[in-house]
C-alpha positions as CSV (number, residue, x, y, z in Angstrom):
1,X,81.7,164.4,55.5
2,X,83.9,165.7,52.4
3,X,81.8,168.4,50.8
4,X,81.7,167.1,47.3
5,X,80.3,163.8,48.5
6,X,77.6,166.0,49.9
7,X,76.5,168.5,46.5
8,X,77.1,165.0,44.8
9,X,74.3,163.2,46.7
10,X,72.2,165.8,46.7
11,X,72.4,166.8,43.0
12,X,71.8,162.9,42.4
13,X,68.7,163.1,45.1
14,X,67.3,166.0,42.5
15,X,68.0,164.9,39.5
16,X,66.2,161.1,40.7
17,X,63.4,163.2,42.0
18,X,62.5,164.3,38.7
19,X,63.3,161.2,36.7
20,X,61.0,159.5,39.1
21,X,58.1,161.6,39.0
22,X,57.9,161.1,34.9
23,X,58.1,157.0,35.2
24,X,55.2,155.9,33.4
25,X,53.3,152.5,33.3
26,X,55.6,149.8,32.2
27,X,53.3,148.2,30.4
28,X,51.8,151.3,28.3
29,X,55.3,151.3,26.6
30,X,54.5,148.7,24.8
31,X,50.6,149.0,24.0
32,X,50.8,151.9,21.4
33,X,51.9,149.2,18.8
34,X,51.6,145.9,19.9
35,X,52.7,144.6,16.2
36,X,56.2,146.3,15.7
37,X,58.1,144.9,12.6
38,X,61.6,146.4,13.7
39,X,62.3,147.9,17.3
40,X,63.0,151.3,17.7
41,X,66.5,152.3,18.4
42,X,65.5,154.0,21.7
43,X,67.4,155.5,24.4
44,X,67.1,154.4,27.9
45,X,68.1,154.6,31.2
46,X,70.9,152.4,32.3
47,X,74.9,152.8,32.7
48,X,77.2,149.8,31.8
49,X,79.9,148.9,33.5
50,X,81.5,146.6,31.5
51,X,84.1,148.9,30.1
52,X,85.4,148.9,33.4
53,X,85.9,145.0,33.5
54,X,90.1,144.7,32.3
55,X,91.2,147.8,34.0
56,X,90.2,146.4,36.9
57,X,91.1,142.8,36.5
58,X,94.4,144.0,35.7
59,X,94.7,145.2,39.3
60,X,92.8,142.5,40.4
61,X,95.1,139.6,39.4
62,X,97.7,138.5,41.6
63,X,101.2,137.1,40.7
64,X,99.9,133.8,42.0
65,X,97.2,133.6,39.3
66,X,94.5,134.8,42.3
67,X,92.0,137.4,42.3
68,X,91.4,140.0,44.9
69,X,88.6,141.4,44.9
70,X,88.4,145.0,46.3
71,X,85.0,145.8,48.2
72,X,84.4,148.3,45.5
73,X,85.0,146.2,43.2
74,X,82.3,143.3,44.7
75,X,79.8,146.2,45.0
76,X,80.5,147.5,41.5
77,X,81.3,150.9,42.8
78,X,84.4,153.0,42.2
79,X,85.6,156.6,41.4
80,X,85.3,155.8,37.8
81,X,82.0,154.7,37.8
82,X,80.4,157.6,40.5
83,X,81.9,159.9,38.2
84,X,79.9,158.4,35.1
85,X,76.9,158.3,37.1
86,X,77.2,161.4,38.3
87,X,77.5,163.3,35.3
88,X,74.8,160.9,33.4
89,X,72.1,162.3,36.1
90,X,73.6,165.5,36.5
91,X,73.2,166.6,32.7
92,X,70.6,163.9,32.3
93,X,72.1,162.0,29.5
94,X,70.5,159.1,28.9
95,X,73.2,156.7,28.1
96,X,73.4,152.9,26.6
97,X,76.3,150.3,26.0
98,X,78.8,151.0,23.3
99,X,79.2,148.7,20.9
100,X,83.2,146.9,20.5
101,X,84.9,149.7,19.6
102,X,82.1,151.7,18.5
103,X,81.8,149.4,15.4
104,X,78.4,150.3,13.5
105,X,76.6,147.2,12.9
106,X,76.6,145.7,9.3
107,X,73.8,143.0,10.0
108,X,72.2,142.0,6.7
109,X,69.8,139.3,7.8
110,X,67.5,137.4,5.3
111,X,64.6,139.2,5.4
112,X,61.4,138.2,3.2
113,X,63.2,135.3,2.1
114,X,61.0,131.7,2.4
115,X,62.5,129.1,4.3
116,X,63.3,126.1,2.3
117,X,63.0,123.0,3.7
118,X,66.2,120.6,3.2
119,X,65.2,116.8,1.2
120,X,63.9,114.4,4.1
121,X,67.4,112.1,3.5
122,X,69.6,115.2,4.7
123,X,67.1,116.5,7.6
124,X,66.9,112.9,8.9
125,X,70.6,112.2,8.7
126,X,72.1,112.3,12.5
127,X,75.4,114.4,13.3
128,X,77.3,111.4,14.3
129,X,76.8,109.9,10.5
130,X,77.4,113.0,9.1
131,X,80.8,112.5,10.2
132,X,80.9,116.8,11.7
133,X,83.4,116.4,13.8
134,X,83.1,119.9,15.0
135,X,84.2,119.2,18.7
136,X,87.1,116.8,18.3
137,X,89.7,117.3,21.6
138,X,87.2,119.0,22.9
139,X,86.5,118.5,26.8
140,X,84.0,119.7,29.5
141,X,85.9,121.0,32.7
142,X,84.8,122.4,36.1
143,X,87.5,125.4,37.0
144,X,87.3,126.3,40.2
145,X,88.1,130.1,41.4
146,X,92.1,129.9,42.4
147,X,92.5,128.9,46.0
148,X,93.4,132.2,47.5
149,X,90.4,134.0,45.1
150,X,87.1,135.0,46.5
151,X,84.4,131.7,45.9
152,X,83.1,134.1,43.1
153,X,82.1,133.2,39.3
154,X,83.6,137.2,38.9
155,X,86.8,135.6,40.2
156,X,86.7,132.7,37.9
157,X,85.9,134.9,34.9
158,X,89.1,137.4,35.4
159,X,91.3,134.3,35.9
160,X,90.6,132.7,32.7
161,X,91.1,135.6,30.6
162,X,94.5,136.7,32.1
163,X,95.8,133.1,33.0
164,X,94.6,131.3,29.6
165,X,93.2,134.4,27.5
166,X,90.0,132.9,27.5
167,X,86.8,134.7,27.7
168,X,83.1,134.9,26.5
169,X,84.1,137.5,24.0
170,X,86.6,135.3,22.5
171,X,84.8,132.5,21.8
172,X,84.7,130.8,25.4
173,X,81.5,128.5,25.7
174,X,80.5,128.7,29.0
175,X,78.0,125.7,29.8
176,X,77.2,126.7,33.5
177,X,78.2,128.4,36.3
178,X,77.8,128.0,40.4
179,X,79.5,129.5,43.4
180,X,83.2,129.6,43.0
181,X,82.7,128.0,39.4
182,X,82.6,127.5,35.8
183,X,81.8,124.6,33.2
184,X,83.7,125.3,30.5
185,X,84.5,123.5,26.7
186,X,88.0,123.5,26.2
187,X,91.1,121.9,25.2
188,X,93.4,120.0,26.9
189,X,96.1,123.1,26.6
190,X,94.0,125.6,27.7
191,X,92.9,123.2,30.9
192,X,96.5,122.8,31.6
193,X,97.2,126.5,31.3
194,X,94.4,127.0,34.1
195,X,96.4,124.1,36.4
196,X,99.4,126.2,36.0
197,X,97.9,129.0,37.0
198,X,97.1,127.2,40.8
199,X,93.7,126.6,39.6
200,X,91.8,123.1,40.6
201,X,90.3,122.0,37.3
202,X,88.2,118.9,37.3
203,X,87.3,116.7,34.6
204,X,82.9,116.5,33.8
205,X,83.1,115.4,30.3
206,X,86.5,113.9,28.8
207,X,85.4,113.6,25.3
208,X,82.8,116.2,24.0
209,X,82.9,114.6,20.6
210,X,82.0,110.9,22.0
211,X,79.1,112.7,24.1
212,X,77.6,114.2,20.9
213,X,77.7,111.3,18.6
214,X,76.4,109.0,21.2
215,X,73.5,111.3,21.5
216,X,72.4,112.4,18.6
217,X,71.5,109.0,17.0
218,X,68.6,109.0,15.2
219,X,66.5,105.9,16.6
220,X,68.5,106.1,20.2
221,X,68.2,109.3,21.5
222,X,66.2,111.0,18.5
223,X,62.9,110.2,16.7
224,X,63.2,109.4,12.9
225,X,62.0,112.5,11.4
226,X,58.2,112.0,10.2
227,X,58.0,107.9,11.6
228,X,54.7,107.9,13.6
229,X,54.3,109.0,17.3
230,X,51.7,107.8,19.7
231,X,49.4,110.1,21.0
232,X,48.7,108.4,24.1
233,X,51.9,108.6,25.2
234,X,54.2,111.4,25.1
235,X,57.5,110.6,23.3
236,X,60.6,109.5,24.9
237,X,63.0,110.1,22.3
238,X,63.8,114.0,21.0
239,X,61.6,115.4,18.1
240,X,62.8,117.2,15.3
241,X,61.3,120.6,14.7
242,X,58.3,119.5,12.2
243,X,57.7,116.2,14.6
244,X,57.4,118.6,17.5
245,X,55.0,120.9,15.8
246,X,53.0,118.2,14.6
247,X,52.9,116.4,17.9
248,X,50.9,119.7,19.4
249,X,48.8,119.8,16.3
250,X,47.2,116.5,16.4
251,X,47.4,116.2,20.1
252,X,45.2,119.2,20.2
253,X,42.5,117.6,18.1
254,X,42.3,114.5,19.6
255,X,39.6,112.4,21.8
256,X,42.1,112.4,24.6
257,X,42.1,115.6,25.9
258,X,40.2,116.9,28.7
259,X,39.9,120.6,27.9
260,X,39.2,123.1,25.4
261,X,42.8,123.1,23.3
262,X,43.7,125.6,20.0
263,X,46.8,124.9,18.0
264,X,48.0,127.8,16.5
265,X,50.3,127.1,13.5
266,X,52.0,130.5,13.1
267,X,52.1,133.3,16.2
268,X,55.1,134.8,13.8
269,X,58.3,133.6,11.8
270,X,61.8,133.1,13.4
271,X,64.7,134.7,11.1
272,X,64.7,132.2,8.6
273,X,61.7,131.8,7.9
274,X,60.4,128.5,10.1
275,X,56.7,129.5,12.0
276,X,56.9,129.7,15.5
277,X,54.1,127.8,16.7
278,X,52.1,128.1,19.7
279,X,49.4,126.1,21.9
280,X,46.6,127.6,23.9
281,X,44.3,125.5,26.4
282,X,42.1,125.3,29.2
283,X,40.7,128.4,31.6
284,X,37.4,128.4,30.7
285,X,36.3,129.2,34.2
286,X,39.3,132.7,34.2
287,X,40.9,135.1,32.7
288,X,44.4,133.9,34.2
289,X,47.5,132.7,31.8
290,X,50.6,130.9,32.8
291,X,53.2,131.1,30.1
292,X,55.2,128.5,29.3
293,X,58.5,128.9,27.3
294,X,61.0,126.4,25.6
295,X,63.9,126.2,23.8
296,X,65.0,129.3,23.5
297,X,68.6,128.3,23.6
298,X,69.1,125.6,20.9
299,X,71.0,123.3,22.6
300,X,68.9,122.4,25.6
301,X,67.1,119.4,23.9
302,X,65.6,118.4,27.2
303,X,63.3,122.0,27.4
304,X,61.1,121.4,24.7
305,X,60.8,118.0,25.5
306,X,60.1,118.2,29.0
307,X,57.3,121.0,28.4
308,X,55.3,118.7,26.0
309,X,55.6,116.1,28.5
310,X,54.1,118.8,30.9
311,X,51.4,119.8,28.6
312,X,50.6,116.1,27.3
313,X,49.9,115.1,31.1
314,X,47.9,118.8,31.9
315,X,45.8,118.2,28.5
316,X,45.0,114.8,28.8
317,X,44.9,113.9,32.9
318,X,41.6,112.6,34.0
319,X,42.7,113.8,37.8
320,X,40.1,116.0,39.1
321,X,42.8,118.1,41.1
322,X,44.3,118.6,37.5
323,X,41.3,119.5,35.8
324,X,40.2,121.7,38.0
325,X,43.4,123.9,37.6
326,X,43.3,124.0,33.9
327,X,39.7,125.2,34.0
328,X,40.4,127.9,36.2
329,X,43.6,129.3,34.4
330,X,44.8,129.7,30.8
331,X,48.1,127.8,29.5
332,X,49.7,129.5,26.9
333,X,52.7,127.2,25.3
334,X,55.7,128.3,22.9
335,X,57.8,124.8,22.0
336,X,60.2,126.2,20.6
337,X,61.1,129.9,20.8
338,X,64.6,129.0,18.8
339,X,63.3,127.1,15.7
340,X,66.5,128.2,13.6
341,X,68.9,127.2,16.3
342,X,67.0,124.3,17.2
343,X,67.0,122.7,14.0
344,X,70.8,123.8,13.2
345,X,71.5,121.4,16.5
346,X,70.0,118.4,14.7
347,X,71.7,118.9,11.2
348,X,74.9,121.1,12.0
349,X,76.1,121.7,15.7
350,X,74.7,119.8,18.5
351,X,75.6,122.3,21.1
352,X,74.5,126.0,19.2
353,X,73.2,127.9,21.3
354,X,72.2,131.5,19.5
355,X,69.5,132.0,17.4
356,X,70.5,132.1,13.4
357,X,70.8,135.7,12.7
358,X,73.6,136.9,10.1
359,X,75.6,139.5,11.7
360,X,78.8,139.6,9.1
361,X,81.6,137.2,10.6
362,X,79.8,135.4,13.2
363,X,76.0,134.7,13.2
364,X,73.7,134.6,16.0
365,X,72.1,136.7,19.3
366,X,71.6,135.0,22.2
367,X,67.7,135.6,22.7
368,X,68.0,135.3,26.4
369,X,69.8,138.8,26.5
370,X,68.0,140.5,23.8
371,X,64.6,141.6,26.3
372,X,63.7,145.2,26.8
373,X,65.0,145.1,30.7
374,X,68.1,146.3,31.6
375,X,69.2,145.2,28.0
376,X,72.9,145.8,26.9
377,X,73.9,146.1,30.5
378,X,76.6,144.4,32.7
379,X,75.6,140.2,31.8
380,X,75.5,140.4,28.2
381,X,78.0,140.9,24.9
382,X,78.1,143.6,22.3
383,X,80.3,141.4,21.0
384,X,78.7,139.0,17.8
385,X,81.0,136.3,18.7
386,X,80.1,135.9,21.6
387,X,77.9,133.1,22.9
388,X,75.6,136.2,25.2
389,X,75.8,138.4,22.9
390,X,72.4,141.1,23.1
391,X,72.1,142.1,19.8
392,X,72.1,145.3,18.3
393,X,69.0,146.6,19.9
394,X,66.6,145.6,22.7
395,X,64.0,143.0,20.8
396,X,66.3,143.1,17.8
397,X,65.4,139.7,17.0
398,X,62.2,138.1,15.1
399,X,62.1,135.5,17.8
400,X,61.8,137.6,20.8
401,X,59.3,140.3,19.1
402,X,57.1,137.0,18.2
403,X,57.5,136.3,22.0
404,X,56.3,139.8,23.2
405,X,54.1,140.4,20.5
406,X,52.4,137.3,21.6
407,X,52.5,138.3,25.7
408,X,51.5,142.1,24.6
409,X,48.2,140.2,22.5
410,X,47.1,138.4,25.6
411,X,47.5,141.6,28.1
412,X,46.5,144.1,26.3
413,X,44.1,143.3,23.4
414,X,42.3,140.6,25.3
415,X,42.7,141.9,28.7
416,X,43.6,138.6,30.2
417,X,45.8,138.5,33.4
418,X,49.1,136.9,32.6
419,X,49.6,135.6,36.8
420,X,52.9,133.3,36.1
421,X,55.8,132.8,33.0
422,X,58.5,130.2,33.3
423,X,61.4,129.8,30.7
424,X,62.7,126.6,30.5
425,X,66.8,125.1,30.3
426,X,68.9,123.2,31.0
427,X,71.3,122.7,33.3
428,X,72.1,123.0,36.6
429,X,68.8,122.0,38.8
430,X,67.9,125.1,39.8
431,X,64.7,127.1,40.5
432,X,66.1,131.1,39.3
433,X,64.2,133.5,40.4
434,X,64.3,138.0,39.8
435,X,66.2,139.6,40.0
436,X,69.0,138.2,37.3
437,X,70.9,141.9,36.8
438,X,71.5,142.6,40.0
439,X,72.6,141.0,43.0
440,X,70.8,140.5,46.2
441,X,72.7,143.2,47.9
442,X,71.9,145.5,45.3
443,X,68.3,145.0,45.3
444,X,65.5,142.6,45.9
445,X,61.9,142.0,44.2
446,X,58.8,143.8,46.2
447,X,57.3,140.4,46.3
448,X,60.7,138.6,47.9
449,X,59.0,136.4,50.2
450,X,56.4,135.1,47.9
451,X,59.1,134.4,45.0
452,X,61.2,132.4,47.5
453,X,58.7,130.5,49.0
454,X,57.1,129.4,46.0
455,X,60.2,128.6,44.1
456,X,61.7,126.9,47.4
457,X,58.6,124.9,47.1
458,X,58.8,124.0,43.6
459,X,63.0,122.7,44.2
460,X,61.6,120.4,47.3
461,X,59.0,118.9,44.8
462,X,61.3,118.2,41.9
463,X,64.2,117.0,44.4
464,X,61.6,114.6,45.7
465,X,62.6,112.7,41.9
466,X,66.2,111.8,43.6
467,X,68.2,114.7,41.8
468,X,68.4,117.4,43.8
469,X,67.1,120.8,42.9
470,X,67.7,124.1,44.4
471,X,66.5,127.7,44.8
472,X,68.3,131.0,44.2
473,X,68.3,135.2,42.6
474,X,69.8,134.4,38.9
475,X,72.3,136.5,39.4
476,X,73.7,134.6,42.1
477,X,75.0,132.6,39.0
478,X,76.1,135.4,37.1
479,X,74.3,138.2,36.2
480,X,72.0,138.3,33.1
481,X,71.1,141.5,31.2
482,X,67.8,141.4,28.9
483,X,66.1,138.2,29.8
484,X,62.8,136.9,29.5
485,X,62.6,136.3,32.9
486,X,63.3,139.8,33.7
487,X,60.6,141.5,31.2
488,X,58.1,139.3,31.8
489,X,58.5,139.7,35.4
490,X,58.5,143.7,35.1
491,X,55.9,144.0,32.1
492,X,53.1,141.5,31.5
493,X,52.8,139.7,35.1
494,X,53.3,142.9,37.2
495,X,55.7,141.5,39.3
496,X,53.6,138.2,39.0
497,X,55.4,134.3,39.2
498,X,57.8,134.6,36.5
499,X,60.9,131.9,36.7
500,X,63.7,130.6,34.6
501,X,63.9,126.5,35.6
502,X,67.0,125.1,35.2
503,X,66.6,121.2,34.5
504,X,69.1,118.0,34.9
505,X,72.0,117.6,35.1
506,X,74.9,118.8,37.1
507,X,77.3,118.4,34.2
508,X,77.4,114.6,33.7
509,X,76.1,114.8,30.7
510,X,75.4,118.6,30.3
511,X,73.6,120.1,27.3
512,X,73.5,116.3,25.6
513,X,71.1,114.8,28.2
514,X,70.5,111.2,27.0
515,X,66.7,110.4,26.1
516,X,66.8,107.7,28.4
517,X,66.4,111.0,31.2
518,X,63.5,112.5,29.7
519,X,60.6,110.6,31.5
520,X,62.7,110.6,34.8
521,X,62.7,114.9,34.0
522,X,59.4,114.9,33.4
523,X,58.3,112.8,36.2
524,X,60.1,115.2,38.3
525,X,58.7,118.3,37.2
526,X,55.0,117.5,36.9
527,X,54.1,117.7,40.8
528,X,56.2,121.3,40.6
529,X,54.0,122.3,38.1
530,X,51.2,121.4,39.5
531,X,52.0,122.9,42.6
532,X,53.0,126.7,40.6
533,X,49.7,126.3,39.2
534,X,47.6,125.5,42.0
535,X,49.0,128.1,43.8
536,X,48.1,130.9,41.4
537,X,44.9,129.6,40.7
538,X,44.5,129.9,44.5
539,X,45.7,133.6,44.5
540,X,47.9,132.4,47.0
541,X,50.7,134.5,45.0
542,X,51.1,138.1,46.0
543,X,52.4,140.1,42.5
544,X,54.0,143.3,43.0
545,X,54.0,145.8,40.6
546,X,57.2,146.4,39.2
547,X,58.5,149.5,36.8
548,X,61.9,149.1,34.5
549,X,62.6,152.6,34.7
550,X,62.4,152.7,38.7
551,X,64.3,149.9,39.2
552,X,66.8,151.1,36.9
553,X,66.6,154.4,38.5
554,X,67.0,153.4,42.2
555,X,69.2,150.5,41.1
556,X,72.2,152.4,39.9
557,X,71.6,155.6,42.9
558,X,71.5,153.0,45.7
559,X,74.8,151.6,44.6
560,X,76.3,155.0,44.1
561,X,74.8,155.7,47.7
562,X,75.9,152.8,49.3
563,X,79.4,153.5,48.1
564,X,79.6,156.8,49.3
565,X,78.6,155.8,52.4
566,X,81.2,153.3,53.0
567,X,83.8,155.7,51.8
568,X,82.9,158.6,53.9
């Protein structure tokens, strides 16, 4: 064994034995304040690799338009990244992403300025008659990795920027992602540029444009803005923003509910200025919550709709197997998480994605990478461009603090037990489960078995609708850095049932799911529900405790360790 490998490992052994033994109680980060109107700009442990992403796809590409993908490369481990590990923990600097360039942030959002509600004649107007043609040529494609490439979205990802120059970071709007991979929006030149390169590229949606107008109709696909809505049954068409809101509202009054039920108006503004609202219900018999989050990327129509559909049924259901799991846990419900975005997809762009925050040339953070939990690292943009892009801070963004602030309220100032969280999207018919920033070989959940099981469980029920649903680690996909999944996995449920759900389709339709698919979705997902419920009202759930800073800590040694090992 080379003696350098050997003082490295065992200066890294040291300096991870002290680091360890001063990792505190995840959760008693975050109970000093619980109402925090801007983050802290803290430091914390993590290293990011992206840097390293074109110097190494610039070796990686072959003259074929392939990838190769070196070993140390799959495992994220090379000389260039022990060395910045090593001298991180050696000198113990605590290190976090660079922004592009180093480029200071110029964000100047809106603060303390009232949101101002557009006339009823222009919020009511559908994209198709507004005549924004904002995604005219514009096609859905499936590239698949190069033939002679590994079956890897990594592989997919280093083709298209060095065959088409195509990338998150310029612009690229990635709609989903599987094994070998991506569903991409582009046009017709840059699909041929990828079939030049050897690549198989197949054809989901031909006409982005078409698939827009047709669904964003008011009357077809979306409920005329203020028109009446029957309580007895949930709607079948989408809801605007104020329609939604309301919907929870009345419901939560009415004579057709089973349970105890408290709308809240206001748990905290988004960026602009809309209320985030929130719904509380049932548990009278426990101090156990379920979470339940929608819409927190714009786009995905079918989230927030599917969710009420969920609650409508929980609420309402004379089923004595039903009742008796809402009186023996808590439902806490967030609609919308996205408000901004959300409504900017019914007046402006169907398929935004981002929340609405101003940051100079282009706006918006995607709020699924802005969580305190591994935030900033390798599965998330510095860049503001892009369509991941973190923010300039961990909780940067009015939406996500709402989010915590709300989680942090129910944990810590009311002492309830928050047993299960899943965040709702669409699409792909999937059942994610932790970890999302890092892969399988890299490290696994405590609580592995239970996670599986229960989510396999969950993908059986829904596929029992005729679509078939599946179960896998996030990162499987693609890695994600700062997601609610991953916080609310680590802080508020202990290592409890936290999920990200992944509804219909498999790119038929994509983010534009017609409304004739929302009772089908719902139909679907109801049983699931049930069944995640039941379960954690049984304590048939195992948590495990889980600390960011140790997995962090052991995260990025067992990499360096594993790497060594292979090497000596």
């Amino acid at each position: 064994m080379n003696t350098n490998k050997v003082q490295i490992i065992l200066a890294l052994l040291a300096t991870l034995s002290l680091a360890y033994a001063s990792v505190q109680d995840t959760e008693a980060m975050y109970t000093a304040e619980v109402q925090v109107a801007e983050p802290e700009d803290k430091p914390f442990f993590t290293i990011s690799r992206a840097h390293m992403h074109d110097a190494r796809a610039e070796q990686l590409l072959q003259k074929d338009g392939s990838v190769k993908l070196r070993k140390a490369a799959a495992k994220e481990s090379d000389e260039g990244f022990v060395a910045s590990l090593t001298n991180s923990l050696e000198t113990s600097a605590e290190t976090k992403p660079r922004l592009e360039k180093d480029a200071p942030f110029e964000r100047q959002p809106k603060q303390n300025q009232p949101f101002v509600e557009e006339p009823r004649e222009q919020r009511a107007e559908s994209l198709a008659d507004g005549g924004v043609k904002i995604f005219k040529d514009k096609m859905l494609v499936r590239v698949h990795s190069h033939p002679k490439s590994p079956k890897t979205v990594d592989s997919v990802v280093i083709a298209l920027e060095k065959n088409a120059q195509l990338s998150e970071d310029r612009g690229l709007d990635v709609w989903a992602a599987g094994p070998g991979y991506m569903d991409i929006m582009v046009s017709q030149h840059e699909a041929n540029k990828m079939e030049a390169a050897g690549h198989v590229v197949e054809t989901l949606i031909n006409d982005v444009q078409q698939l827009v107008d047709d669904g964003s109709k008011v009357g077809t696909d979306v409920h005329p803005l203020g028109e009446p809505l029957d309580l007895a049954q949930p709607p079948t068409k989408y809801l605007r923003l104020a329609d939604l809101h309301k919907y929870y509202k009345d419901l939560s009054t009415s004579d057709l509910i089973q349970t105890n039920a408290k709308w809240i108006p206001s748990v905290g503004k988004s960026t602009e200025g809309r209320d985030i609202g929130a719904l509380r219900f049932g548990g009278k018999n426990s101090n156990d919550v379920i979470f339940f989050q929608a819409g927190i990327h714009a786009r995905e129509w079918i989230s927030p709709s599917t969710v009420l559909h969920v609650t409508h049924k929980l609420l309402t259901s004379k089923d004595k197997k039903i009742r008796d799991i809402v009186n023996n846990i808590e439902f806490v419900v967030v609609p919308s998480l996205n408000p901004d975005g959300y409504e900017y997809t019914h007046t402006a762009n169907r398929l935004w994605r981002k929340n609405r925050a101003d940051y100079g040339a282009c706006k918006g953070v995607d709020l699924n990478r802005n969580w305190d939990d591994h935030w900033g690292a390798h599965g998330a943009s510095h860049d503001a461009c892009s369509e991941t892009f973190a923010g300039k801070a961990a909780f940067s963004e009015k939406e996500t603090q709402v989010a915590r602030d709300l989680l942090l309220q129910l944990t810590t100032k009311e002492g309830k037990n928050v047993k299960g969280a899943i965040d709702w999207h669409s699409y792909s018919q999937i059942v994610l489960r932790p970890y999302d920033w890092a892969k399988p070989y890299e490290r696994k959940p405590k609580n592995e078995e239970e996670l599986l099981q229960l989510g396999q469980k969950m993908a059986d029920i829904m596929s029992q609708g005729g679509k078939k649903y599946t179960t896998e680690h996030a990162s499987e996909l693609y890695r994600v850095a700062g997601s609610s999944m991953a916080w609310q996995y680590a802080v508020v449920t202990k290592g409890g049932a936290a999920y990200t759900v992944e509804l219909r389709d498999k790119g038929n339709h994509g983010f534009v799911l017609p409304a004739s698919e929302i009772l089908p979705v719902a139909s679907e997902v109801f049983p699931a529900v049930q069944h995640f419920a039941d379960t954690l009202v049984q304590q048939k759930f195992d948590a495990a405790y889980a600390s960011m800073e140790e997995d962090h800590l052991l995260t990025e040694a067992e990499t360096l360790l594993e790497g060594l090992d292979k090497d000596m």
